[in-house]
C-alpha positions in Angstrom: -55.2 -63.0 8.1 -52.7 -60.1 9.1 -51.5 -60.1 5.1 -55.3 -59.7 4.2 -55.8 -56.6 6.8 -52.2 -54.8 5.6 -53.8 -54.8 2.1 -57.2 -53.7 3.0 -55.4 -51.0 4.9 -53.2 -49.8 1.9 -56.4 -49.5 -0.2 -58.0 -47.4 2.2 -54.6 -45.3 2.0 -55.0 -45.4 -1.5 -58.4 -44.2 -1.7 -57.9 -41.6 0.4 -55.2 -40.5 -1.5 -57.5 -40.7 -4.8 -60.3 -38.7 -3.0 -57.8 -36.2 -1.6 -56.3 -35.1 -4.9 -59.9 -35.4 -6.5 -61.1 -32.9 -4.4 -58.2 -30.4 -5.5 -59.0 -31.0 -8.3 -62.7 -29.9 -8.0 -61.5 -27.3 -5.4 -63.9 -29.3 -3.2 -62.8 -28.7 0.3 -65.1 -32.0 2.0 -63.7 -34.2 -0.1 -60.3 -33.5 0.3 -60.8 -33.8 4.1 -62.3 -36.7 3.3 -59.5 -38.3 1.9 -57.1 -37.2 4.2 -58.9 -38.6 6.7 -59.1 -41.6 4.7 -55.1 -41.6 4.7 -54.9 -41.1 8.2 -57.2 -43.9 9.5 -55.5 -46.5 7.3 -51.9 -45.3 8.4 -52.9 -46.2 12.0 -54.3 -49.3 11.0 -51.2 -50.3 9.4 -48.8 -49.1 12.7 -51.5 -51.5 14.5 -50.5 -54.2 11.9 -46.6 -53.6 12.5 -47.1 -53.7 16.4 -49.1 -57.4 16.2 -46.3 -58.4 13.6 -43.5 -57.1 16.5 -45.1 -59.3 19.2 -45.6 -62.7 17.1 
């Protein structure tokens, strides 16, 4: 399951990264927090995948 999480994780990086530079783009402010905070939460899940993988 861990390989399943990592990727759902790297999609939510993705999209964040997507909605942040959409929202330069549009010089919409929201939606580039949005996506930064999109980034962020799938960053932490993935150090949360890397610290169950370092105790397996």
């Amino acid at each position: 399951m861990s390989g399943i999480d990592k990727m759902k994780n790297k999609a939510e990086e993705l999209r964040g990264e997507g909605k942040e530079a959409a929202g330069r783009a549009t010089d919409d402010p929201d939606l580039q927090a949005e996506g930064k905070a999109d980034q962020a939460s799938g960053n932490l899940k993935q150090a949360g995948e890397k610290v169950k993988d370092a105790f397996k």
